[in-house]
N, C-alpha and C positions, 0 to 999 in steps of 0.2 A: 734198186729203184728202176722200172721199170719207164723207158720214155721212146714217144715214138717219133720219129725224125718223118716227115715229108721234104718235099722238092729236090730230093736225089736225080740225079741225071741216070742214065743207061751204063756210062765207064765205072761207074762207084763199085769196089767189090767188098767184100766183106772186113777185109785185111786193112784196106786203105778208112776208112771209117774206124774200125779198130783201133789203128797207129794216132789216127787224129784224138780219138778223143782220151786215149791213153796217156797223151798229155797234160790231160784235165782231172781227169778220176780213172779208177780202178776196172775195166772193163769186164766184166763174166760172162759176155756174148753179145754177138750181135747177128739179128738175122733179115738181111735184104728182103724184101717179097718183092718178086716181079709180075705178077700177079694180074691180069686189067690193062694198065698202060705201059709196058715195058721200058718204055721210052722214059719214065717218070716213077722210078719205085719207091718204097718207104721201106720205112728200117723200125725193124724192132731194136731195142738195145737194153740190155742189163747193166746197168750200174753200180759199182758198192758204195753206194754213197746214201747218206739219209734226205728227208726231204727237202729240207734246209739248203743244203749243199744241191738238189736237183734244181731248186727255185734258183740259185746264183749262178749256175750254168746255163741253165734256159736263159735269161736275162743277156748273157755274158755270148754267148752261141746263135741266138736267132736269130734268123736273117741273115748269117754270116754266110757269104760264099765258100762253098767248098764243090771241088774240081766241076767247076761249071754249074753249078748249080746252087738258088740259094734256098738255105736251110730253114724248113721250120718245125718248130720242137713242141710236141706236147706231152704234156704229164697229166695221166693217167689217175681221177682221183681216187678209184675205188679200191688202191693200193692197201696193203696190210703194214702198219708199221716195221721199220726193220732198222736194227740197231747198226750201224754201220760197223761198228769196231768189229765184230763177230759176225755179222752176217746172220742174228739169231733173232726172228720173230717175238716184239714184244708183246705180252699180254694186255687185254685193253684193261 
């Protein structure tokens, strides 16, 4: 599941994001863009989680401070189902 993190600070690297959220769910990447405001990047992030489990993270994560900064989470509706256990594309 695909979600995208705003109000990152400038010190945030890839790793530390990583470790955070690897506390939560299963992480398959994540990729900073510094992009526009440098000061202020956003995060792509892969998930192995299904939507269920992304709806109770967002919930649970938003707005939360992390290193200076506070976080805000969106999920992305144009997503393709994905079965968490596998990681395998369901059929509609």
């Amino acid at each position: 599941m695909q979600i995208l993190i705003r109000g990152l600070r400038r010190n945030v690297t890839e790793a530390m994001l990583h470790d955070m959220l690897a506390q939560h769910a299963p992480v398959n990447a994540v990729e900073i863009v510094r992009e526009g405001d440098p000061e202020r990047p956003w995060a792509w992030v892969d998930l192995s989680i299904d939507r269920f489990m992304a709806w109770r993270l967002m919930r649970q994560l938003d707005r939360q401070c992390f290193a200076g900064g506070r976080m805000h989470w969106y999920i992305p509706v144009h997503q393709e189902p994905v079965d968490a256990a596998d990681g395998a594309k369901r059929l509609p």
